[in-house]
N, CA and C atoms of all chains as a GROMACS GRO file, in nm:
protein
  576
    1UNK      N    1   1.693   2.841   0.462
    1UNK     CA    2   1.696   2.715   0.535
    1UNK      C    3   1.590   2.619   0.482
    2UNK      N    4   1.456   2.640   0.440
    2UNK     CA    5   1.341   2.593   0.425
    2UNK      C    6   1.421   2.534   0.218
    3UNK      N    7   1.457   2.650   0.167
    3UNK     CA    8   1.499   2.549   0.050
    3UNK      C    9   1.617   2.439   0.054
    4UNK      N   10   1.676   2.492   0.179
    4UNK     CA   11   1.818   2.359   0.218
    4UNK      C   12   1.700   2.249   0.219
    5UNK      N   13   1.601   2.260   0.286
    5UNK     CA   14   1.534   2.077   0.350
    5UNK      C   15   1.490   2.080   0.178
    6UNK      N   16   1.445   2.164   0.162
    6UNK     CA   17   1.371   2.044   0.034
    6UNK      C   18   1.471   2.009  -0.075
    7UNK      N   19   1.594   2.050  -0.082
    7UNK     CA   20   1.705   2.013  -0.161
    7UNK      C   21   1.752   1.905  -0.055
    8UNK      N   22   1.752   1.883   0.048
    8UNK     CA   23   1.788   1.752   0.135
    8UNK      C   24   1.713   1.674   0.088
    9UNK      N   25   1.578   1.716   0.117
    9UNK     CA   26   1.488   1.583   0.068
    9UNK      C   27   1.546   1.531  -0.063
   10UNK      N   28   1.499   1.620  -0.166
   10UNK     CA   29   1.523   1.555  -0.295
   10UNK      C   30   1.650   1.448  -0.351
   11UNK      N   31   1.754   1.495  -0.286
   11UNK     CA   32   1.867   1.459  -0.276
   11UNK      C   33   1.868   1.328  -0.201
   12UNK      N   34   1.785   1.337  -0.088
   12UNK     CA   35   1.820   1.196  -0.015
   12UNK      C   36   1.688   1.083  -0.090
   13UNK      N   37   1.620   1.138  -0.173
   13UNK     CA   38   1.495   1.058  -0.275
   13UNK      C   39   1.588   0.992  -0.356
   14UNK      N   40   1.668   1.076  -0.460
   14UNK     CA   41   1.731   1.063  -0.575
   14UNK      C   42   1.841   0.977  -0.517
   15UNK      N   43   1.955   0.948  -0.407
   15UNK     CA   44   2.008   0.931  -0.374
   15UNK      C   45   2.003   0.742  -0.317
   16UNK      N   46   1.853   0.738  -0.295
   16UNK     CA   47   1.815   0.659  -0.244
   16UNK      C   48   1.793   0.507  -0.352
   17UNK      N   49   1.734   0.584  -0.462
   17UNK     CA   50   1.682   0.534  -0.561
   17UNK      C   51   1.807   0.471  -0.669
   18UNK      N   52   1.928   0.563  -0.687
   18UNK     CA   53   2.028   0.570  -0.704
   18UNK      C   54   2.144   0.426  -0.612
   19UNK      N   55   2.126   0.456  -0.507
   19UNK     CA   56   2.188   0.364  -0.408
   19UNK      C   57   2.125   0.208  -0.432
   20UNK      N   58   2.030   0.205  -0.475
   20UNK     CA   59   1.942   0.048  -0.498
   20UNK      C   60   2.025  -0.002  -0.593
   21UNK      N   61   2.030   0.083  -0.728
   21UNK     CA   62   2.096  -0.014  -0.814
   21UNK      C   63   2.261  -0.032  -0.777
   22UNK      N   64   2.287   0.112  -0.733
   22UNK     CA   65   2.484   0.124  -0.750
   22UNK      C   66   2.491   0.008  -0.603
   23UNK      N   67   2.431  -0.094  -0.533
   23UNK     CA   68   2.463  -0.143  -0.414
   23UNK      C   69   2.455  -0.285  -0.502
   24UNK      N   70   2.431  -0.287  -0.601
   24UNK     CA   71   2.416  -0.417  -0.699
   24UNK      C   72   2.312  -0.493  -0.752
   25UNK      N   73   2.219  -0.410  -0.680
   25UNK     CA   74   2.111  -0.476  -0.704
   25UNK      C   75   2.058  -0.480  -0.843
   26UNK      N   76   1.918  -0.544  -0.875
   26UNK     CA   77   1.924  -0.538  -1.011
   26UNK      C   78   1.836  -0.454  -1.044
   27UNK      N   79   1.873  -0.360  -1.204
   27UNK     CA   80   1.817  -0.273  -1.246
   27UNK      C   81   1.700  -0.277  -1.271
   28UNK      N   82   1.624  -0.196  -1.272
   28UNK     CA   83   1.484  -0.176  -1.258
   28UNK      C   84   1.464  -0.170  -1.427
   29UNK      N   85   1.555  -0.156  -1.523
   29UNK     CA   86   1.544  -0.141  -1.652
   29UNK      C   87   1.484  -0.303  -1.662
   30UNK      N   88   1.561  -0.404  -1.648
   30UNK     CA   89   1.530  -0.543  -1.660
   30UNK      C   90   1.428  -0.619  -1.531
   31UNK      N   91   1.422  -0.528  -1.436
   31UNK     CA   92   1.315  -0.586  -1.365
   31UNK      C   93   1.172  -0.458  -1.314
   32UNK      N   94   1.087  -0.516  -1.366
   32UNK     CA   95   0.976  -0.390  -1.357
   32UNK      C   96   0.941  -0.398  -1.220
   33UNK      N   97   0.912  -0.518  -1.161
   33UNK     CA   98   0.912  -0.568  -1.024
   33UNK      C   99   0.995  -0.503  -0.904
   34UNK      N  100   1.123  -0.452  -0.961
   34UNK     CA  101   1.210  -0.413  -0.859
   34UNK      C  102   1.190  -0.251  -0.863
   35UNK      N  103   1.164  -0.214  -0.963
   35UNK     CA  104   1.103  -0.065  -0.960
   35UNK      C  105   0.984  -0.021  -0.876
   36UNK      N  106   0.891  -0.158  -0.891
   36UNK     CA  107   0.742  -0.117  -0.818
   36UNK      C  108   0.749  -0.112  -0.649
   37UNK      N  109   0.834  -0.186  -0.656
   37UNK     CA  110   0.909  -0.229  -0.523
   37UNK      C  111   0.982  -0.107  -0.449
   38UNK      N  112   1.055  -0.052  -0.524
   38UNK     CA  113   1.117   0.099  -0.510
   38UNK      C  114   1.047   0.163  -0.436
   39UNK      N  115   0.943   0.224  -0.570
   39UNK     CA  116   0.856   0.331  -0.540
   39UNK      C  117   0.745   0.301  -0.468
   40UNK      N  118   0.731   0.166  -0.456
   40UNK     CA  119   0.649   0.140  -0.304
   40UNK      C  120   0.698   0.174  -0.169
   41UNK      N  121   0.832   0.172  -0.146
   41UNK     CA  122   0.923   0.203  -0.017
   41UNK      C  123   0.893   0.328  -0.055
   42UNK      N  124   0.927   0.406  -0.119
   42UNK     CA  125   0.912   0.554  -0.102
   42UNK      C  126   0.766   0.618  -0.050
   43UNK      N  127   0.702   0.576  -0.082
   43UNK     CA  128   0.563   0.604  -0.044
   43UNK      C  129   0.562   0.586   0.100
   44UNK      N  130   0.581   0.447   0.125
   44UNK     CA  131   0.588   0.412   0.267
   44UNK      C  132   0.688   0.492   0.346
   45UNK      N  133   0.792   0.553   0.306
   45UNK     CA  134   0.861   0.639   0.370
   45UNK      C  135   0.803   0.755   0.396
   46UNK      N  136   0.772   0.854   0.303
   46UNK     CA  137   0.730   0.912   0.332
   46UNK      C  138   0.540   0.958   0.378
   47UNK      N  139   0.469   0.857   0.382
   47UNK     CA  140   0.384   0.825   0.492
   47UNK      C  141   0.445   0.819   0.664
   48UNK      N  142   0.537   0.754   0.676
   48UNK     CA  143   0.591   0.732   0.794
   48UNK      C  144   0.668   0.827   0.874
   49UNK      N  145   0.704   0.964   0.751
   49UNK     CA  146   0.769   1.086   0.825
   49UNK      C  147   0.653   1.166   0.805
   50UNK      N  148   0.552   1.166   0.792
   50UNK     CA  149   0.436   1.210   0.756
   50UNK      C  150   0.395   1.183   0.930
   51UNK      N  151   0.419   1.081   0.904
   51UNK     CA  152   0.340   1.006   1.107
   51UNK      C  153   0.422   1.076   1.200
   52UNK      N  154   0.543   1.084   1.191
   52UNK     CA  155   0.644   1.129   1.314
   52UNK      C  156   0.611   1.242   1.296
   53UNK      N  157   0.594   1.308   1.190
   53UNK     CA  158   0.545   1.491   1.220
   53UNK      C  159   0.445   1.482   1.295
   54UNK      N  160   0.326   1.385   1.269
   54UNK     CA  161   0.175   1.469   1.353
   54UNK      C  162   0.222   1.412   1.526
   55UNK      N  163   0.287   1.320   1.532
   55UNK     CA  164   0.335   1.276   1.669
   55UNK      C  165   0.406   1.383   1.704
   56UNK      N  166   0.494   1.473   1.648
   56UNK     CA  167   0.538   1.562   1.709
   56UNK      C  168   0.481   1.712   1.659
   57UNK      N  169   0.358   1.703   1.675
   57UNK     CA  170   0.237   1.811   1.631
   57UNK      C  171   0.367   1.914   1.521
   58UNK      N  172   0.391   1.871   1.400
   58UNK     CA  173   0.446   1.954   1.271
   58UNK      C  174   0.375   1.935   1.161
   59UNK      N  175   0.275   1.895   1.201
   59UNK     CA  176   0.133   1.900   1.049
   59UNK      C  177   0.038   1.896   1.141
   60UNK      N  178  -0.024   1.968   1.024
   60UNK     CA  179  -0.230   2.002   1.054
   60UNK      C  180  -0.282   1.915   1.006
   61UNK      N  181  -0.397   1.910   1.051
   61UNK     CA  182  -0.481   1.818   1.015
   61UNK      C  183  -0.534   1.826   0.865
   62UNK      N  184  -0.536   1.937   0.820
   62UNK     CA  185  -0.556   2.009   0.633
   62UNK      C  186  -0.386   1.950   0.592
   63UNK      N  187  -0.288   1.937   0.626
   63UNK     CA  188  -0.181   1.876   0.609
   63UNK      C  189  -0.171   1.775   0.566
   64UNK      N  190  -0.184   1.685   0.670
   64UNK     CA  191  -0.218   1.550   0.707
   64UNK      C  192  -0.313   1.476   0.559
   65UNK      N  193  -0.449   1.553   0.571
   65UNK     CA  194  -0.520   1.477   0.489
   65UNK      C  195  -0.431   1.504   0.322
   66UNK      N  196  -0.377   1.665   0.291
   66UNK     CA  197  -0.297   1.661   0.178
   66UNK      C  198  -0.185   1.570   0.180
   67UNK      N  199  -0.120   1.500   0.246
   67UNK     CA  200  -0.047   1.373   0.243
   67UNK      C  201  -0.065   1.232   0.206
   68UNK      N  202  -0.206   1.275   0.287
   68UNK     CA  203  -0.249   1.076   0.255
   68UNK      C  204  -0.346   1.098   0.146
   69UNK      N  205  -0.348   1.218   0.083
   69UNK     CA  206  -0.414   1.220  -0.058
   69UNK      C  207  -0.275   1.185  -0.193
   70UNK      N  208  -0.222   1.248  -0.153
   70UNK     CA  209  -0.108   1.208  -0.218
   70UNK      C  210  -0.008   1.078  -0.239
   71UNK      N  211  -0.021   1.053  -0.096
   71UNK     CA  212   0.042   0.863  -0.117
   71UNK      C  213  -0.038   0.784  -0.148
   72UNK      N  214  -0.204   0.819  -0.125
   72UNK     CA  215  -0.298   0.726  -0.220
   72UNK      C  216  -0.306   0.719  -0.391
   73UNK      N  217  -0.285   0.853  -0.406
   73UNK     CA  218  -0.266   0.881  -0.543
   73UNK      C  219  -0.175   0.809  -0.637
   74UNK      N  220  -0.023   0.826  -0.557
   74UNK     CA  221   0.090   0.810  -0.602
   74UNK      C  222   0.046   0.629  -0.580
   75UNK      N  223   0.024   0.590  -0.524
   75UNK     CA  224   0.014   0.398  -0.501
   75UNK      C  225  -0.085   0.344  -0.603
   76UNK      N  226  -0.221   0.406  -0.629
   76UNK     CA  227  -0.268   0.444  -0.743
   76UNK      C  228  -0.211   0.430  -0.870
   77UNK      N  229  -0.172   0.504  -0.915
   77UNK     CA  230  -0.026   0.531  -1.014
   77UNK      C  231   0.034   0.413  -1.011
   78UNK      N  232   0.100   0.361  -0.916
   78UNK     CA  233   0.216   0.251  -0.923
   78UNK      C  234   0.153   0.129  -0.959
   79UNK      N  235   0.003   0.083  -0.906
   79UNK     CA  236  -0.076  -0.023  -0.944
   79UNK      C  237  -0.092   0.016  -1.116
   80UNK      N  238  -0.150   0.090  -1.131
   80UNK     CA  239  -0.194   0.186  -1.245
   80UNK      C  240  -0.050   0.069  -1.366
   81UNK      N  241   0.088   0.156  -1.283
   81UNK     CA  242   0.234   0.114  -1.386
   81UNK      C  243   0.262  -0.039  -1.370
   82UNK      N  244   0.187  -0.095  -1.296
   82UNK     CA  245   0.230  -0.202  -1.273
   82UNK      C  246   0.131  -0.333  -1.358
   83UNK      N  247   0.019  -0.291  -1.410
   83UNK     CA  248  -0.043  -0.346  -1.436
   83UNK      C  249  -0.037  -0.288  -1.616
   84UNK      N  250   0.014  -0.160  -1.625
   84UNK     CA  251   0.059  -0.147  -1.781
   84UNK      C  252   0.148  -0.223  -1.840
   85UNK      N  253   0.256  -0.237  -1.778
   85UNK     CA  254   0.375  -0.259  -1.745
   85UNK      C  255   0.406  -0.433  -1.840
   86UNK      N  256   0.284  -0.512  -1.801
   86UNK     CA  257   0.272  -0.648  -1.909
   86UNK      C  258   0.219  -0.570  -2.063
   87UNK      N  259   0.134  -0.460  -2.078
   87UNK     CA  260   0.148  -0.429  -2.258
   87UNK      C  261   0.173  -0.357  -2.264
   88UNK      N  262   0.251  -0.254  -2.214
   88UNK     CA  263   0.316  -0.067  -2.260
   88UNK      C  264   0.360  -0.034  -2.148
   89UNK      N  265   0.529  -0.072  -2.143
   89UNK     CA  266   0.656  -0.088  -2.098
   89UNK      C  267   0.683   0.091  -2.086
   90UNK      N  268   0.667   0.145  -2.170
   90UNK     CA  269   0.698   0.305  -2.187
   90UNK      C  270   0.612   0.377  -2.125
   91UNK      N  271   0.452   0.391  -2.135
   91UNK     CA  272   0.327   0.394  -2.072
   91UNK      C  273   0.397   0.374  -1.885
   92UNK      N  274   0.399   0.266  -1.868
   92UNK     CA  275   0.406   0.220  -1.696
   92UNK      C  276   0.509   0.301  -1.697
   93UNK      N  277   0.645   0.292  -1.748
   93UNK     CA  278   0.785   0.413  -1.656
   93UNK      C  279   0.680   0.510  -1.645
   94UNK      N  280   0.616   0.597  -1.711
   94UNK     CA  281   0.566   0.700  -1.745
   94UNK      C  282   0.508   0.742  -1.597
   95UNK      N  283   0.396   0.658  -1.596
   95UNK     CA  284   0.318   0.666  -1.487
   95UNK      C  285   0.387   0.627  -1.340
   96UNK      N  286   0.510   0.536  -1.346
   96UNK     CA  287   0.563   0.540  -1.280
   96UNK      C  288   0.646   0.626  -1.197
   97UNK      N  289   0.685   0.732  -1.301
   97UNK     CA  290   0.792   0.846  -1.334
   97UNK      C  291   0.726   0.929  -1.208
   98UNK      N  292   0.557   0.950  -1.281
   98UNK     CA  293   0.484   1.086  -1.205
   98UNK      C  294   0.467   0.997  -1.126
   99UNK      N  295   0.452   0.900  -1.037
   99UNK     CA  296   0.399   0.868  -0.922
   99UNK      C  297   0.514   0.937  -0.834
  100UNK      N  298   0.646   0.911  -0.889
  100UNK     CA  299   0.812   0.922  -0.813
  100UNK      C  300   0.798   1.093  -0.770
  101UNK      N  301   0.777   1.162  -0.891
  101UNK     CA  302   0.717   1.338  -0.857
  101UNK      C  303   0.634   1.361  -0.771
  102UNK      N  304   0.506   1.278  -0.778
  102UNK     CA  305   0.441   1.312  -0.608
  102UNK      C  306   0.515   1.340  -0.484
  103UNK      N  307   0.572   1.226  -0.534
  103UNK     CA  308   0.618   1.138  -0.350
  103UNK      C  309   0.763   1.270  -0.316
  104UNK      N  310   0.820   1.292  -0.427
  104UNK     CA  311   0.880   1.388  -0.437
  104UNK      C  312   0.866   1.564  -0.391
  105UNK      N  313   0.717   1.532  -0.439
  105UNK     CA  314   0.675   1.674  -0.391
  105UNK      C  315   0.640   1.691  -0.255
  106UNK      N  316   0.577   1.533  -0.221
  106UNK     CA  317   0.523   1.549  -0.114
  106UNK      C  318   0.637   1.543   0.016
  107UNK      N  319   0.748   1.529  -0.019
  107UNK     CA  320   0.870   1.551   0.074
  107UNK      C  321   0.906   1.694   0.111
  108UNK      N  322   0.896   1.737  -0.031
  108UNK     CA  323   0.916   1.952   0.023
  108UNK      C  324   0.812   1.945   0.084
  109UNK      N  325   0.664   1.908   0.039
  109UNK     CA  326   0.557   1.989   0.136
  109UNK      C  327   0.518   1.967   0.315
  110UNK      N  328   0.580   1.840   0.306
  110UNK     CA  329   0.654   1.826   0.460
  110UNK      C  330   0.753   1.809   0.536
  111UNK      N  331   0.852   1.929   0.503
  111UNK     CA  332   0.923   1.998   0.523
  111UNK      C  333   0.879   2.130   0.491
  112UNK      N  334   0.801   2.224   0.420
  112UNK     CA  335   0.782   2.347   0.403
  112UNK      C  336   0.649   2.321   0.320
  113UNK      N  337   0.514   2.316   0.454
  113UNK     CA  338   0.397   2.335   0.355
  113UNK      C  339   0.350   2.417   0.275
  114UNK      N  340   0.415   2.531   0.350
  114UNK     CA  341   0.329   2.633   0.304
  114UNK      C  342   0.331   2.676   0.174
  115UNK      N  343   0.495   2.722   0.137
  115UNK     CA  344   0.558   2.724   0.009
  115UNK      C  345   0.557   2.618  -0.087
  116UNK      N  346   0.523   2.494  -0.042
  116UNK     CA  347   0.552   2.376  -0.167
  116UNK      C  348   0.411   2.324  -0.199
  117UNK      N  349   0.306   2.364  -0.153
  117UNK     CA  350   0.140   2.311  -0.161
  117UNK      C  351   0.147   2.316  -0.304
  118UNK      N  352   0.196   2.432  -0.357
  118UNK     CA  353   0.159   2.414  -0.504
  118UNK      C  354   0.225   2.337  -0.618
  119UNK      N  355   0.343   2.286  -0.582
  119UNK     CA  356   0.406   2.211  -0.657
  119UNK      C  357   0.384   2.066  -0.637
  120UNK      N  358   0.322   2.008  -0.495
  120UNK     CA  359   0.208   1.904  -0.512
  120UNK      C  360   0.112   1.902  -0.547
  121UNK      N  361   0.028   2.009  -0.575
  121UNK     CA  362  -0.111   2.031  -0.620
  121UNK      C  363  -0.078   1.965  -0.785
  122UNK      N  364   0.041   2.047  -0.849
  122UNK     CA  365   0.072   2.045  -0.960
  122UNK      C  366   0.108   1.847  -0.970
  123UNK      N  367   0.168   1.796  -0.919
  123UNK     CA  368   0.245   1.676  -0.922
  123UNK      C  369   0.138   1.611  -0.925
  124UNK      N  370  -0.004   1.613  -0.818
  124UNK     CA  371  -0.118   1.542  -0.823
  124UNK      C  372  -0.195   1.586  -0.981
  125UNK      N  373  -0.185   1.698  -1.026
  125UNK     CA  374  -0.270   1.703  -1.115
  125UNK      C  375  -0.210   1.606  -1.238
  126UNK      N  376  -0.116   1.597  -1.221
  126UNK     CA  377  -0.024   1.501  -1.343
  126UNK      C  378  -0.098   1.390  -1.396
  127UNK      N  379  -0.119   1.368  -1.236
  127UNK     CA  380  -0.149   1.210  -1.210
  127UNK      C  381  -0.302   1.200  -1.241
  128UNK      N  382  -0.390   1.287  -1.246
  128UNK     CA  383  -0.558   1.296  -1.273
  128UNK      C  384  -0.592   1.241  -1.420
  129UNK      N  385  -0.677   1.151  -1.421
  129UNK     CA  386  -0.712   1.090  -1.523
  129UNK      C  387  -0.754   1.203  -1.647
  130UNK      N  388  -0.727   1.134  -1.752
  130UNK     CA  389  -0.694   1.274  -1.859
  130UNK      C  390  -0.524   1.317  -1.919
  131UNK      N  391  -0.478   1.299  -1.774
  131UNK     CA  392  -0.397   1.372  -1.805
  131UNK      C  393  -0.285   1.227  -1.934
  132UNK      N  394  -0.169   1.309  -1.970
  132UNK     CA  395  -0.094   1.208  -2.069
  132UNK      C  396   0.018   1.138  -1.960
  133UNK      N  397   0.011   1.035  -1.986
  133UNK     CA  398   0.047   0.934  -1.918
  133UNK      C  399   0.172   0.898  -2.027
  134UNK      N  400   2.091   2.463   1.254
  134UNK     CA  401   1.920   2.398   1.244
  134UNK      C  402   1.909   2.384   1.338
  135UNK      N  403   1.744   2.442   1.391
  135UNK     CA  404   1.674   2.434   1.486
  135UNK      C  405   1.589   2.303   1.479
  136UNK      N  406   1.540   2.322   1.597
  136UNK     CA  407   1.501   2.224   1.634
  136UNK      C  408   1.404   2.148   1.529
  137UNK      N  409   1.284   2.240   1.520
  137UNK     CA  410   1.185   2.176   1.379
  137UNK      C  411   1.238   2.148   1.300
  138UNK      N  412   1.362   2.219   1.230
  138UNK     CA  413   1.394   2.127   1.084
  138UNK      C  414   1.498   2.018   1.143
  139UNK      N  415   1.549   2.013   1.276
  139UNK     CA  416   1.622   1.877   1.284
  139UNK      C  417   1.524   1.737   1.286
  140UNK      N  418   1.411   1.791   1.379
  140UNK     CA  419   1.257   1.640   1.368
  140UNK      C  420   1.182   1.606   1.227
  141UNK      N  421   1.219   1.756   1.137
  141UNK     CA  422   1.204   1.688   0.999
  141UNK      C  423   1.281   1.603   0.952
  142UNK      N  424   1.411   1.640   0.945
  142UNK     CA  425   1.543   1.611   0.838
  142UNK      C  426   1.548   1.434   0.940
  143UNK      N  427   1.575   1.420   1.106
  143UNK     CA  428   1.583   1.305   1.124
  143UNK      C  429   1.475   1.232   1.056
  144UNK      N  430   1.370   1.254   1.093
  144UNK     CA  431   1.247   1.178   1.041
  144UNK      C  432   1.241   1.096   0.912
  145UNK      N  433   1.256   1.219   0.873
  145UNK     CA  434   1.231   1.136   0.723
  145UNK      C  435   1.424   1.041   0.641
  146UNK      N  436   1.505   1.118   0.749
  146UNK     CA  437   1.590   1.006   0.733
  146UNK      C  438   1.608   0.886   0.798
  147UNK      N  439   1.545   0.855   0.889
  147UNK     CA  440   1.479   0.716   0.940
  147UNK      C  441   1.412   0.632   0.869
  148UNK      N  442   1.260   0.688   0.805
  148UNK     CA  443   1.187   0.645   0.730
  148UNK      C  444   1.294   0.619   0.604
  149UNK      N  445   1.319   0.686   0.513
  149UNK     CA  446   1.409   0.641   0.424
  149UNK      C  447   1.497   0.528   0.440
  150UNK      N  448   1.576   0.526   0.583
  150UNK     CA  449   1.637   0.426   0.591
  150UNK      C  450   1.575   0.281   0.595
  151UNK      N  451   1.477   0.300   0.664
  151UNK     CA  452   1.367   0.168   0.657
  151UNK      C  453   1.308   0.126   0.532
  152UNK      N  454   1.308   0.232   0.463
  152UNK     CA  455   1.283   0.192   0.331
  152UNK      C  456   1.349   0.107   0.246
  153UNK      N  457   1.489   0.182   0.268
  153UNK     CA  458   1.582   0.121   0.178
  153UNK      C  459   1.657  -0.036   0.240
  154UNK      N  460   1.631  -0.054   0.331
  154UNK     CA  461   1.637  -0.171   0.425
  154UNK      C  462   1.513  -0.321   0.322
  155UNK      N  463   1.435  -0.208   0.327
  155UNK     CA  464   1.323  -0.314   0.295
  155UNK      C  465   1.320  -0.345   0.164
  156UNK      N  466   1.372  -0.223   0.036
  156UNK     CA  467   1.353  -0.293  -0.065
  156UNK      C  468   1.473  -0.397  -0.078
  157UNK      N  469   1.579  -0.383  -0.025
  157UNK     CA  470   1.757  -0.451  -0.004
  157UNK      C  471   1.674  -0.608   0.007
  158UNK      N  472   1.620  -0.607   0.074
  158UNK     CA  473   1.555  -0.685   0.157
  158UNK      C  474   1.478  -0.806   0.061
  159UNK      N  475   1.387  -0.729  -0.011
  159UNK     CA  476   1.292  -0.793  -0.098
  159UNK      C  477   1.366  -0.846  -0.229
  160UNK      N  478   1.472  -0.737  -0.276
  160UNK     CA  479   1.543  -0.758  -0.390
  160UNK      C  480   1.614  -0.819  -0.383
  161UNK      N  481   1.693  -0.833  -0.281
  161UNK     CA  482   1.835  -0.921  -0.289
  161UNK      C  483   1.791  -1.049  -0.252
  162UNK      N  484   1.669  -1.057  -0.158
  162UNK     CA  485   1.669  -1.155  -0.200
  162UNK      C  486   1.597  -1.260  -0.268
  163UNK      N  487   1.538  -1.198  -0.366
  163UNK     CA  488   1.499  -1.237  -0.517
  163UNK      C  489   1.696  -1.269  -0.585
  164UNK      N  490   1.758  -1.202  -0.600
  164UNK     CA  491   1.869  -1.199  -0.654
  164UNK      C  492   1.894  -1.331  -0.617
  165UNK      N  493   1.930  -1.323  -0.499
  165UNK     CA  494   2.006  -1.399  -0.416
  165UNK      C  495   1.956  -1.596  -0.474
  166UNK      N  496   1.807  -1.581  -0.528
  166UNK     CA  497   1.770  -1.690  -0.592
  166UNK      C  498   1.748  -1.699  -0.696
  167UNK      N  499   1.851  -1.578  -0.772
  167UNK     CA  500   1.842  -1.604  -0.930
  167UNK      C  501   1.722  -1.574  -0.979
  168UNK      N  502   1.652  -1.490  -0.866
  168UNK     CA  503   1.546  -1.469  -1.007
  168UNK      C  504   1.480  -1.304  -0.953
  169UNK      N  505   1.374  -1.287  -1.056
  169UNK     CA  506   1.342  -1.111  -1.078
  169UNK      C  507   1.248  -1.115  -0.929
  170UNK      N  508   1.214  -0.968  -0.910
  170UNK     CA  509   1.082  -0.988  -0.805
  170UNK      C  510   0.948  -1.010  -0.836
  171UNK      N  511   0.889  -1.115  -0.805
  171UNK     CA  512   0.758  -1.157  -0.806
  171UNK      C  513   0.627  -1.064  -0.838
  172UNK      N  514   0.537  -1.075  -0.895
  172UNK     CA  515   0.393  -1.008  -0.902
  172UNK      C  516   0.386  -1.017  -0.732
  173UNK      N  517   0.381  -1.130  -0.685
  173UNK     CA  518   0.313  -1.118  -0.564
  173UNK      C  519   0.413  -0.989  -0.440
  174UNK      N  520   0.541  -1.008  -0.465
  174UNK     CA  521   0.599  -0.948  -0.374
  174UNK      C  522   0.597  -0.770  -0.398
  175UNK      N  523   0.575  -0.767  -0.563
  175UNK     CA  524   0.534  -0.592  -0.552
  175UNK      C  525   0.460  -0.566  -0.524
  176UNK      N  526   0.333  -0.691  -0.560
  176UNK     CA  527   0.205  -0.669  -0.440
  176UNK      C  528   0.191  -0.621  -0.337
  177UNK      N  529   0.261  -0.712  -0.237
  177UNK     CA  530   0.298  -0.709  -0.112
  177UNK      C  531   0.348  -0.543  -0.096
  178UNK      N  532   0.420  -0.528  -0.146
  178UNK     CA  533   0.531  -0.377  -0.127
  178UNK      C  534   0.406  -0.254  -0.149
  179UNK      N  535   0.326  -0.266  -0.271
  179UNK     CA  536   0.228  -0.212  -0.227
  179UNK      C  537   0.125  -0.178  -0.106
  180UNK      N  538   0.085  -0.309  -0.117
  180UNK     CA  539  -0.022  -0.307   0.039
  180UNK      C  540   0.020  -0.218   0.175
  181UNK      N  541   0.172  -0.299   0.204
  181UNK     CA  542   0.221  -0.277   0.288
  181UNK      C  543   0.227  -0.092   0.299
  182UNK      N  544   0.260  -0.013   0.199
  182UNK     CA  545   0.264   0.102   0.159
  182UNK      C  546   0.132   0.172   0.235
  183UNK      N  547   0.028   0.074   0.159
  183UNK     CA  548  -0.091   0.148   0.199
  183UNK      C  549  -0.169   0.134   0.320
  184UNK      N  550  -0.096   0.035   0.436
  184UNK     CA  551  -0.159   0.006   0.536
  184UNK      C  552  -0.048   0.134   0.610
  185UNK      N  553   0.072   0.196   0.578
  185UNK     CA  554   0.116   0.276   0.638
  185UNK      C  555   0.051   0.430   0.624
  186UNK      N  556  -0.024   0.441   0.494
  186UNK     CA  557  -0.128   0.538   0.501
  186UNK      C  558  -0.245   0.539   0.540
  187UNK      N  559  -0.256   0.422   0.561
  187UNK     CA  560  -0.369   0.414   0.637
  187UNK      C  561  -0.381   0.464   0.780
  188UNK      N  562  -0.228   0.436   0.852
  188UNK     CA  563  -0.207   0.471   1.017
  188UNK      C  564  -0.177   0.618   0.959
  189UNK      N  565  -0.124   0.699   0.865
  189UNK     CA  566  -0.161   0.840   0.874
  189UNK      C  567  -0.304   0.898   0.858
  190UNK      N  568  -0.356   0.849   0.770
  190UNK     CA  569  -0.491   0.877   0.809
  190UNK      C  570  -0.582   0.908   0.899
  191UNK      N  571  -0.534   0.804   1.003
  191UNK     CA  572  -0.567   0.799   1.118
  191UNK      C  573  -0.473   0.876   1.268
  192UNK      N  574  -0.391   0.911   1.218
  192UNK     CA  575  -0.310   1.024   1.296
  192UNK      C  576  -0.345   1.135   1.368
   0.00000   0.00000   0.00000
């Protein structure tokens, strides 16, 4: 059951992201703006099911703070792609890419902390300066 | 599904939906005036992001 939600999640991420352009909107290939825009809603989404869990006591407080370490990170990142993005077009997707894997991860890990801590641990380390961008 | 994974699975399909409301929102209507989205408005999409982590933070 616990891998059904995080294949829900992912699915309703990918799905989501997917649905922006196939609804007509314009591609994020020709607009970098509409990408940052994206993966800014996602963040904000999942901050906000992040909130309805502790309202309905389904995260800890060691939870909690691994969340809003992660959507700081990942927003981080997106400033980070957004500001590459005017001289190294390939660079910003990049960083953009791993910001999308956080936010990604951080959807299994709230839905199933226990089991997915490490595949955000991993998603944040992406994102740690050093790493290849 | 019990109950906990139904307050997950709604949850975060709410939030998603608001999401996708909002970028519809920002993008189309940039579209809608012929033109791309603004520095200022990914700005905006940012901030806004982070004033919602901010109320988790504080949760």
């Amino acid at each position: 059951m616990k891998r059904t939600l995080q294949i829900f999640f992912a699915a309703i991420t990918v799905a989501f992201l997917m649905g922006c352009s196939t609804l007509g909107l314009p591609s994020a290939a020709d607009d970098f703006n509409a990408k940052v825009v994206g993966a800014s809603t996602t963040v904000k989404a999942a901050a906000g099911t992040a909130i309805q869990l502790r309202v309905a006591g389904k995260l800890t407080d060691a939870q909690r703070d691994k969340a809003v370490q992660a959507c700081t990170k990942a927003l981080d990142a997106i400033e980070t792609a957004k500001k590459l993005s005017a001289v190294d077009l390939p660079a910003s997707e990049n960083r953009l890419a791993l910001a999308l894997a956080v936010i990604t991860a951080l959807q299994a890990f709230t839905s199933n902390p226990n089991s997915s801590q490490a595949a955000l641990d991993a998603a944040l380390a992406a994102l740690t300066p050093g790493a290849k961008t | 599904m019990n109950d906990d994974n139904a307050t997950i699975v709604l949850a975060a399909a709410r939030e998603l939906i608001l999401a996708g409301l909002e970028y519809q929102q920002t993008v189309l209507n940039a579209q809608k005036e012929g033109r791309k989205v603004s520095d200022e408005e990914a700005a905006k999409a940012i901030a806004d992001a982070r004033v919602t982590v901010g109320q988790l933070a504080k949760s």
